[in-house]
C-alpha positions in Angstrom: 20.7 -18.1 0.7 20.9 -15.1 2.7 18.4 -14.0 4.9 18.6 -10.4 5.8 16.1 -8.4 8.3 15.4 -4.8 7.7 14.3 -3.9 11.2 12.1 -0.1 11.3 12.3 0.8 15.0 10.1 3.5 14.4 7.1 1.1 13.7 4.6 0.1 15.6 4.8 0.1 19.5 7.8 -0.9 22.1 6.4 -4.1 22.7 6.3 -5.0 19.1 9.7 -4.5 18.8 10.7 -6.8 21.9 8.7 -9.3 20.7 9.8 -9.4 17.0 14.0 -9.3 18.9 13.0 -12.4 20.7 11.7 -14.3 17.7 14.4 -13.4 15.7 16.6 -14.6 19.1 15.3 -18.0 18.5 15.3 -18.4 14.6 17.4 -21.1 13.7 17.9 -19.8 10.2 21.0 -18.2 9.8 20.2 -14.5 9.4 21.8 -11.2 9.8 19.5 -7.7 10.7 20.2 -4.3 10.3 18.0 -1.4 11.4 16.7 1.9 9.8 17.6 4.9 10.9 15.4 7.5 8.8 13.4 7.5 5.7 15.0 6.0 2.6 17.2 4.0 5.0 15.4 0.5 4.2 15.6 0.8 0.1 19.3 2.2 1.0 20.1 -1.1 3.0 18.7 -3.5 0.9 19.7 -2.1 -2.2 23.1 -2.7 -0.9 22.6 -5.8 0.1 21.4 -6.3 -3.6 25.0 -5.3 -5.1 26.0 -8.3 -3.9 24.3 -10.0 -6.6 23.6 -13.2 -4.3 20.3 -15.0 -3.7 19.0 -12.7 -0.6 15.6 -12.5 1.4 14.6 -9.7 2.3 12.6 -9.0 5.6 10.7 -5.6 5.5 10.0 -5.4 9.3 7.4 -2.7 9.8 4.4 -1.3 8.0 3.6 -0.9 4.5 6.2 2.2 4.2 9.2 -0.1 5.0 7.6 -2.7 2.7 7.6 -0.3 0.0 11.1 0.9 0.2 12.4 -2.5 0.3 9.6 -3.8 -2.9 11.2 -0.7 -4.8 15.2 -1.5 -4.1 13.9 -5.4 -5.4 11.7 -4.9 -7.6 13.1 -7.0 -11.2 16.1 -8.4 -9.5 15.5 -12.5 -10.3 17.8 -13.5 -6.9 16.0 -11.1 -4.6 12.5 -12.0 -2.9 10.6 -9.7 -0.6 8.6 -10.2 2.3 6.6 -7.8 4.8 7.0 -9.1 9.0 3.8 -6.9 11.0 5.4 -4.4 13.1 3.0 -1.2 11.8 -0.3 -0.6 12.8 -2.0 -1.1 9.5 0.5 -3.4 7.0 -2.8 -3.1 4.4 -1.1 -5.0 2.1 -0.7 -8.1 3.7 -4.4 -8.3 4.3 -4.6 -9.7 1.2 -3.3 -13.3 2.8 -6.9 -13.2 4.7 -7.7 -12.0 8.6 -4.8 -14.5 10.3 -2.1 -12.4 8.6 -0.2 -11.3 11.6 -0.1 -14.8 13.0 1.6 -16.1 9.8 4.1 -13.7 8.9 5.0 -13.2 12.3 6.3 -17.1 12.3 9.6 -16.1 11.1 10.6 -19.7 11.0 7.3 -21.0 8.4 8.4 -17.5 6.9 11.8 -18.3 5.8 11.3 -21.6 4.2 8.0 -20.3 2.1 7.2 -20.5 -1.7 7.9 -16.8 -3.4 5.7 -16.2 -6.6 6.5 -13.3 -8.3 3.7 -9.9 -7.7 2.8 -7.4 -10.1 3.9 -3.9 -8.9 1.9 -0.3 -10.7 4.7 2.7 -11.4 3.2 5.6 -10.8 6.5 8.2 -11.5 9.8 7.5 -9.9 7.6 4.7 -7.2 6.6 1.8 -7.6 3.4 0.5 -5.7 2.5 -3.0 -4.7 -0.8 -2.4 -2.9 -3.2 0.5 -3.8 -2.8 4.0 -5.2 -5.5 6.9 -4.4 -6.2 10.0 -5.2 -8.9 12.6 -3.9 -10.4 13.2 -0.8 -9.1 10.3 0.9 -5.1 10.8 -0.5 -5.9 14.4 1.0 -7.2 13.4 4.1 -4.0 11.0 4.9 -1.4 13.8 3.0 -3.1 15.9 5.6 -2.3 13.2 9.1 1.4 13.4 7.6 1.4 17.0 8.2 -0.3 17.5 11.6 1.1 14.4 13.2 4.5 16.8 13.3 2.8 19.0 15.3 3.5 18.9 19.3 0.8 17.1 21.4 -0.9 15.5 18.5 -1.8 12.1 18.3 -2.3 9.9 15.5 -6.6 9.9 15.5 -6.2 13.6 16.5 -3.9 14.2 13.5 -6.5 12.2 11.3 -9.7 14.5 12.6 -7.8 17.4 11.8 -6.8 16.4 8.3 -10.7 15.2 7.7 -12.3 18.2 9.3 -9.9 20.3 7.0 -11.2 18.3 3.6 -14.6 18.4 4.8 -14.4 22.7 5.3 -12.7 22.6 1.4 -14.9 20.2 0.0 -14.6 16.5 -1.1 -13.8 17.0 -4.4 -11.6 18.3 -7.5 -11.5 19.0 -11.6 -10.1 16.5 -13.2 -9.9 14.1 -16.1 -9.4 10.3 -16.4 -8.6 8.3 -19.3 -8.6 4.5 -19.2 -8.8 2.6 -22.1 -11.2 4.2 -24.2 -13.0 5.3 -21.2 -12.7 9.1 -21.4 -14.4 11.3 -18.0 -14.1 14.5 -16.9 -15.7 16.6 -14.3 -15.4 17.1 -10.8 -14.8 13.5 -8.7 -14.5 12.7 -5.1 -12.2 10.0 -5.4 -10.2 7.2 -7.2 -8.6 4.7 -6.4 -6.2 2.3 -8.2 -5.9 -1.4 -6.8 -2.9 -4.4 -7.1 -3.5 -5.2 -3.8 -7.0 -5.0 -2.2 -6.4 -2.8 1.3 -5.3 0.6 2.3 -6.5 3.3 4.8 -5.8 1.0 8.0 -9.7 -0.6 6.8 -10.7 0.4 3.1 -10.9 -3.3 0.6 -12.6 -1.4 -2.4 -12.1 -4.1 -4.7 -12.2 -7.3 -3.0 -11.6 -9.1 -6.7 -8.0 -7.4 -7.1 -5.5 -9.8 -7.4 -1.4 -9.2 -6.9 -0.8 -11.2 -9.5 -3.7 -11.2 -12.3 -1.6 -8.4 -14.9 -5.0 -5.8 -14.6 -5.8 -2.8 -12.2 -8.7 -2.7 -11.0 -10.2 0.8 -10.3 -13.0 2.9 -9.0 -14.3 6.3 -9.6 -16.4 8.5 -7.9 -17.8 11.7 -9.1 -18.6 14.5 -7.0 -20.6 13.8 -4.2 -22.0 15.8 -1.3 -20.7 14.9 2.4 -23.6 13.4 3.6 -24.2 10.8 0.4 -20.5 9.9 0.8 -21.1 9.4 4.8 -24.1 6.9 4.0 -22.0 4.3 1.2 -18.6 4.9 2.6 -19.3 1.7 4.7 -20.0 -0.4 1.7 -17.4 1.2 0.1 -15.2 0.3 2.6 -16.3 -3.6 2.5 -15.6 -3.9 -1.0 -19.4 -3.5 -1.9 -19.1 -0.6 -4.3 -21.6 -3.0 -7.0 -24.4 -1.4 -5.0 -23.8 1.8 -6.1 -23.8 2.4 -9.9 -25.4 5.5 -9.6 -22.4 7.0 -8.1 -19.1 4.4 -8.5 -18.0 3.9 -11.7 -15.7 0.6 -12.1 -12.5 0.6 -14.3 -10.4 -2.4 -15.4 -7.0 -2.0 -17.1 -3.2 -1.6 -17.3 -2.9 1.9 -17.1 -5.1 5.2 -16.3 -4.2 8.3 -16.6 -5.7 11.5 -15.2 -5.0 15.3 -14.8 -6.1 18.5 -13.6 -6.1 22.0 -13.8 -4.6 22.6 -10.2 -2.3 20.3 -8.4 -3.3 16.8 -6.5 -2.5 14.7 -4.2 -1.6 11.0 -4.8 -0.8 8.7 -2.3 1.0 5.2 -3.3 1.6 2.8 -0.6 1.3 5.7 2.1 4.0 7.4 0.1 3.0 10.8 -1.1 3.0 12.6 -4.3 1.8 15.6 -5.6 1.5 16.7 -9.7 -1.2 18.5 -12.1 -1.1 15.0 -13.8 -0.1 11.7 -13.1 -0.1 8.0 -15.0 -0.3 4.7 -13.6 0.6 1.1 -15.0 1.4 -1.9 -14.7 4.9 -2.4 -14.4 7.3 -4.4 -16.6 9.4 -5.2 -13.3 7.6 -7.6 -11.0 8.4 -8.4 -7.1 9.3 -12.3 -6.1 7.5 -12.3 -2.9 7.8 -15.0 -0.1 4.8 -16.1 2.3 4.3 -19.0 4.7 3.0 -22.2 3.1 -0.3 -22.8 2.8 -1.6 -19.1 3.0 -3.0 -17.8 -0.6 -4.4 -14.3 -2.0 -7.5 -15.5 -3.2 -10.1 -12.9 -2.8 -13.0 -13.0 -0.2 -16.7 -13.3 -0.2 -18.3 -10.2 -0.1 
């Protein structure tokens, strides 16, 4: 088996970095790494490691963008499995393995001898997604940090109050339609959000019952709200307890949604992001065979 790390030294802080090189100093596992040296470099490198057509794991270090670049070169390949080492700031998706998930998957050594079980993955496009795909305010709001973070002297939170100050002027929410099942809306909505995983937005678990591995998406929509209703749930919303709010989050279960508009929107899977009039979403035919320290599971919390 070969055991290949595909280092981002973009992610996450210095320190991180000197930490993960002196675990990987004192892995006993034979292993090779290679590092990134842009975007698309990760998929690049371990689709290449791929044409080898030998069994291969594959260590995603960084945040959920290197993870989803390396899920996307893997994804339906039976000798490949996937895993995601915390070097990001957020790495939403593997919240899903419960609050000591940085502890676990930073023990390269329980990492490397762990079960795999293959993952369900949504294809929205071109990408696939193994965690959660949005789109409205909050795919605006983080298209948005993307976009001021290149400017000089801006910081990440700064970049973020920018982007949300900008939807906020604009207003929260857009035309468009959604069809799922033989659940037909349209109107103006806020916000919707499609979930394999359960995290995303460095703190949002919408759906705390999603599961990676369960075959159904399970989805939320909110029509248009003002500001200051969206202020007072967005907490709840944000903790999963969206049951509370009938009158204004409608809950969707499925294999695929589709929804359009009149005007352009914004999508963002796994922090990647797109933009199109109309977009679809399902559950893929390919799945992921992702590999996690014994003993941790994905079932969902109590909320």
């Amino acid at each position: 088996m070969r055991h290949l790390f595909i280092v981002n030294p973009a992610a996450g802080r210095r320190r991180d970095s000197a930490a993960l090189q002196r675990r990987l100093d004192r892995l006993s596992v034979p292993h090779e790494v290679v590092f990134t040296q842009g975007p698309g470099d990760a998929r690049r490198l371990a689709e290449e490691a791929i044409a080898r057509e030998e069994p291969v794991r594959l260590y995603a270090c960084g945040g959920d963008g290197t993870l989803n670049e390396v899920v996307n070169a893997a994804a339906g390949v039976p000798f490949a499995a996937v895993t995601n080492v915390p070097k990001g700031s957020g790495n939403d998706f593997l919240k899903v393995f419960g609050p000591d998930f940085r502890k676990r998957f930073s023990d390269l050594e329980a990492l490397a001898v762990g079960p795999e079980t293959p993952f369900d993955l949504m294809e929205c496009g071109d990408l696939l997604g193994l965690d959660v795909i949005c789109c409205g305010v909050d795919a605006r709001v983080a298209a948005g940090v993307h976009r001021y973070k290149n400017l000089p002297l801006v910081s990440g939170r700064v970049a973020y109050l920018l982007s949300l100050g900008e939807q906020v002027f604009h207003g929260l929410s857009q035309e468009m339609a959604v069809v799922c099942g033989s659940f037909h809306w349209s109107g103006s909505a806020s916000l919707l959000c499609i979930c394999n995983g359960r995290h995303y937005g460095g703190g949002f678990m919408p759906v705390p019952e999603a599961m990676p591995d369960d075959g159904v998406l399970n989805m939320l929509l909110i029509p248009e709200v003002s500001f200051a209703t969206f202020a007072r749930f967005v907490g709840d919303y944000a903790k999963g307890r969206y049951r509370k709010y009938p009158q204004y989050i409608i809950p969707m279960a499925g294999k695929s949604i589709t929804w359009f508009a009149p005007r352009p929107l914004v999508a963002v899977v796994d922090g990647e992001v797109r933009e199109s009039a109309s977009f679809t979403v399902r559950v893929s035919e390919k799945k992921v065979n992702f590999f996690y320290p014994e003993g941790t599971t994905w079932d969902p919390p109590k909320v």
